[in-house]
N, C-alpha and C positions, 0 to 999 in steps of 0.2 A: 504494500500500500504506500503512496508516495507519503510523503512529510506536509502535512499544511505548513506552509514561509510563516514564520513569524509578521504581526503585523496586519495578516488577511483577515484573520475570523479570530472570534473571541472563541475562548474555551469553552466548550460544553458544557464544565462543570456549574458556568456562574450561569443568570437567568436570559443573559444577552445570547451567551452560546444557546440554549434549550431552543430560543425561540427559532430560530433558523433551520434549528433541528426538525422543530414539529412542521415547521410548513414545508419542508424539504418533502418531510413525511405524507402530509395531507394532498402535497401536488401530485405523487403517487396514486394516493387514493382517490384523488378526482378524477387524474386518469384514464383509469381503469372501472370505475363508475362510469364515464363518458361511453367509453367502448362496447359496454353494456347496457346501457340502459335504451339502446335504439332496438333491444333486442324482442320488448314487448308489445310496442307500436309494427311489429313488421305484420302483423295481422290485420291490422285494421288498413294499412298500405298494400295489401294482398287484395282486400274487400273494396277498395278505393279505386285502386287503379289496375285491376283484375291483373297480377301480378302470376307470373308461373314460380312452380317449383324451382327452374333453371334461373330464372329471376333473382328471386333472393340468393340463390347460390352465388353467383357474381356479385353480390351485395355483398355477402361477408369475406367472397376470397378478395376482392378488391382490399379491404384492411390488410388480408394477412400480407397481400404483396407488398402493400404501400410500407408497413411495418417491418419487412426481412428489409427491404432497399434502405429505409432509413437507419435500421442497426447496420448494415454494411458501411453504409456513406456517413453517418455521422456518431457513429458509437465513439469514438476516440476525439470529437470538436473539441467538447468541454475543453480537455488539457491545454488547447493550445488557444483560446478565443477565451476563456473561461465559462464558470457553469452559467452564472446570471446572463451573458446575454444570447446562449443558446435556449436555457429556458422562458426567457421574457419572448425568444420570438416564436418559440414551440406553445406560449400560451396564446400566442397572436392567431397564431395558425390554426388551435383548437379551438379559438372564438370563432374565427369564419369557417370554420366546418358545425360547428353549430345553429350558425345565422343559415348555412345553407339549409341543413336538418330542415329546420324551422320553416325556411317557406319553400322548400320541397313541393315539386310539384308534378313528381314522376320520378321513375327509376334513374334515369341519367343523373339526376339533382342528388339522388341515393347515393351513385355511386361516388360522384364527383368528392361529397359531406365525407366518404367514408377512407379515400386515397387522404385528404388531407388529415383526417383524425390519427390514421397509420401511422403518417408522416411527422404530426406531431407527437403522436405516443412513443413511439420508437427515437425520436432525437430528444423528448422531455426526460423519460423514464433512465436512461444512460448518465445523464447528467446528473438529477433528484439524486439514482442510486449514488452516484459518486461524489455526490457533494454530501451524504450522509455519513460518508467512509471518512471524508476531510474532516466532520465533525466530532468525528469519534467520541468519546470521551474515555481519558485512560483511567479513570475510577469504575468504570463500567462496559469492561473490553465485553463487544458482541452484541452490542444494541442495532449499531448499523445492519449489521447481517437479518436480525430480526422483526428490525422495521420492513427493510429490502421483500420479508420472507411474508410478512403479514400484510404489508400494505396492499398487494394486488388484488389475493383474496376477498380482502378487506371491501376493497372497492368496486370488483365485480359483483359482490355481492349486494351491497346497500347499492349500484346502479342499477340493477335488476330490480331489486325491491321497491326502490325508490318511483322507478317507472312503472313499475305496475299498480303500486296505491294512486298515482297521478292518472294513471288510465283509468282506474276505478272511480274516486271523486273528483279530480281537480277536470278543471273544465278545458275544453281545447287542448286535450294534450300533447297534439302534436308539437304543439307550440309553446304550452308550460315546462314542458321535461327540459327542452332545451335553453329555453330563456333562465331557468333555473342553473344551469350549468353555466350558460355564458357569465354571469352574475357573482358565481363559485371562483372562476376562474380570472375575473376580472379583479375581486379583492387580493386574489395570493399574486397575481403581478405586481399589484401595488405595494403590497407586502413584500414582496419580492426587490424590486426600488431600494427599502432602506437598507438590505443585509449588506453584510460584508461578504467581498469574493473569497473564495478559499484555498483560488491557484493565481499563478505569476503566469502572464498569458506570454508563449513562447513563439517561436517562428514554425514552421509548416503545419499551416491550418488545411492549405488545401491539399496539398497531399495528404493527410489524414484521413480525407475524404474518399479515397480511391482505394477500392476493395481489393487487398491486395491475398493471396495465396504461400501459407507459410509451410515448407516442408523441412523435415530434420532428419537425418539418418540415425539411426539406431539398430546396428546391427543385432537379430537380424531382421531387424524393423523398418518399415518404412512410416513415420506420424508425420501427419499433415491434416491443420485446420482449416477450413474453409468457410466456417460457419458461425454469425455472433453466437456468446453466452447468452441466457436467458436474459431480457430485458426487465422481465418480468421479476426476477429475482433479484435485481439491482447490481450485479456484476457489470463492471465497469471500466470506466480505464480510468480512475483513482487506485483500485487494486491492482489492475490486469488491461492489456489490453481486451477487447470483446473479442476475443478469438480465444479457444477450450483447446489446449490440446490432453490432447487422451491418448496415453500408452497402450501396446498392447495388448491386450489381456483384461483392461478393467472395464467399468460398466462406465457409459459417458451420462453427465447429466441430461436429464429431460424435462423438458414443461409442454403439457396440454397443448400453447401456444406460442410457440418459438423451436426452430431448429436447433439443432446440436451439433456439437464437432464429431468425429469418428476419427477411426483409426486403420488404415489400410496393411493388412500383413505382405510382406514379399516372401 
């Protein structure tokens, strides 16, 4: 895990560090609340605009691609641009794919809402993770890891929930759930404004960007990553770059929702 530079971020321990911590934490869970919660309106967008089976399918792979592109292309920004202004424009981004949600007016609007929600969960969630690792606090080694581990959950969950009591009473929900969200995400950018950075912004931002292919010999092994770490899990490039390599022989990690690295025997 790198060193926070002295200077950048207050310590975790006093109440200046906490707070940075917790919204680092909660942009996590709104996140992944966002990603979810378009997931009980797809019915009544079914009955709207007689929508196929094949339909929504492209609706949700649309995320997942948008999401593997932006962990390729910008899982490692943060280090070099810092976290605050990859996240301030990854909220930017998850506000106008909400406005789109919102007045949606067919599947193309679906899809378009859903490339940018990928595109900013995937460069938001890299960053969050890594800016919790910066925060650490060394009186309480493993909180980051834990935040990283519960927030996703966390937030698929109360997004799901969230939008489905809103489809039950709140009115117009096509348009509550999301205006709701926009609202979420508009206070933690502000919020966001007064923190302290927690990295020294370096030189190669755009090569960063460029998905590159890492191979290592190990006799008589051949390991090679090609795939980010879980996003979802908060692995990052504060500890790691977003690339897993996995040895021979062991099990690589998995999530529901993100690729994994592997390991190719010769």
């Amino acid at each position: 895990m790198q060193s926070v530079p002295a200077g950048l971020a207050p310590s975790c321990t006093s109440p200046s560090g906490r707070l940075p911590f917790a919204l680092h934490a909660s942009i996590l869970i709104a996140l992944l609340a966002a990603s979810s919660a378009p997931t009980p309106l797809y019915p009544h967008y079914q009955a709207q605009w007689q929508l196929s089976a094949l339909d929504i399918t492209v609706v949700f792979s649309a995320y997942a691609l948008a999401l593997l592109i932006a962990l390729l292309t910008t899982g490692t920004l943060s280090d070099h641009v810092g976290r605050r202004p990859v996240l301030l424009g990854a909220l930017a981004v998850q506000v106008a794919s909400m406005a789109l949600f919102a007045t949606a007016g067919g599947p193309t609007t679906l899809i378009g809402a859903r490339v940018l929600q990928g595109i900013a969960t995937g460069a938001a969630t890299s960053a969050s993770g890594a800016a919790l690792l910066d925060l650490e606090d060394p009186a309480r080694p493993g909180r980051p890891a834990l935040a990283n581990s519960i927030a996703p959950v966390t937030g698929m969950a109360a997004g799901v929930l969230a939008a489905t009591l809103m489809v039950r009473f709140a009115p117009v929900p096509t348009i509550t759930v999301y205006a709701a969200l926009i609202a979420v995400f508009a206070a933690q950018a502000i919020a966001l404004v007064s923190t302290s950075e927690t990295v020294r912004r370096r030189p190669g931002a755009l090569r960063s960007t460029r998905p590159t292919r890492r191979c290592r010999r190990r006799p008589p092994t051949l390991s090679c990553s090609t795939a980010p770490a879980s996003s979802l899990s908060g692995h990052s490039a504060a500890s790691t770059r977003p690339w897993d390599r996995v040895s021979h022989g062991s099990s690589p990690p998995t999530h529901p929702n993100t690729p994994t690295a592997w390991s190719s025997s010769r």
